[in-house]
C-alpha positions in Angstrom: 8.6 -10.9 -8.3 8.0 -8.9 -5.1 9.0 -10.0 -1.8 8.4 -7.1 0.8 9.0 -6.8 4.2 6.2 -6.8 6.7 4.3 -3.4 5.7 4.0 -4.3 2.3 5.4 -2.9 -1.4 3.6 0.4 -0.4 2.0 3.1 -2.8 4.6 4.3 -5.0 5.7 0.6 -6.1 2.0 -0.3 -6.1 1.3 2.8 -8.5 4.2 2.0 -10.4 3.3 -1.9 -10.9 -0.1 -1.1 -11.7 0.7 1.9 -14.4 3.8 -0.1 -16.0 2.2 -2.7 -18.5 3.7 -5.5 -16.8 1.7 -8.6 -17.4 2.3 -10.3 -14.4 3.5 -9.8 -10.7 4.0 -12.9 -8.2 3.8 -11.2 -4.9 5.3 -13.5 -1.7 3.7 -12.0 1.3 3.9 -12.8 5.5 1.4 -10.2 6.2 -2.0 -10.5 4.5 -3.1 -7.2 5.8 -0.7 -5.1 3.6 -1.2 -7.6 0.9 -4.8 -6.9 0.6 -3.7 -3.0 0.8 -1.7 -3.3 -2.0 -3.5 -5.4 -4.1 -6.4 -2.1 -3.7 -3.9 0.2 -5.0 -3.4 -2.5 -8.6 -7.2 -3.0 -9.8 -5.7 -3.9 -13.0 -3.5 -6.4 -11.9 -6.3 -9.8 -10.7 -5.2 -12.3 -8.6 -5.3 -15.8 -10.8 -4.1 -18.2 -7.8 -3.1 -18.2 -4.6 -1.2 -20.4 -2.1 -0.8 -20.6 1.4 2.7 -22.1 3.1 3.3 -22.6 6.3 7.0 -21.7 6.7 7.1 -21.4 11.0 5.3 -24.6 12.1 3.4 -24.0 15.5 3.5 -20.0 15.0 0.5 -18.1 13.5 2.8 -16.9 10.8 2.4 -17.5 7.1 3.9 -16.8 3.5 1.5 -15.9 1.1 2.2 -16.2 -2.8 0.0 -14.6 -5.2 0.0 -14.7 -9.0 -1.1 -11.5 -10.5 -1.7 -11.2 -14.1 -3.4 -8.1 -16.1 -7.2 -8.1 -17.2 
């Protein structure tokens, strides 16, 4: 389970995640910009659902959790 902060897990964790075997990743995100980033740097890591919560009511801000599992 990841939960980063704004700017997302980054490369390093990314590469690490991706290169470690790991079958699956769920990835809680409030910024979809770095969590399409990251999800880039995992090609082998697809996202099998995806949910959308709306944690600040009447703010353009939202949580995004994504389940990741290997191909």
């Amino acid at each position: 389970i990841v939960n980063p902060p704004r700017r997302g897990i980054g490369p390093e964790l990314a590469g690490w995640l991706e290169n470690s075997g790991i079958e699956r990743v769920i990835y809680s995100s409030c910024n979809s910009e770095s969590l399409a980033r990251d999800l880039e740097t995992m090609p082998g890591l697809r996202v099998r659902s995806a949910r959308v919560f709306d944690m600040f009511p009447h703010t353009n801000h939202l949580e995004v959790m994504v389940l990741l599992e290997r191909q």
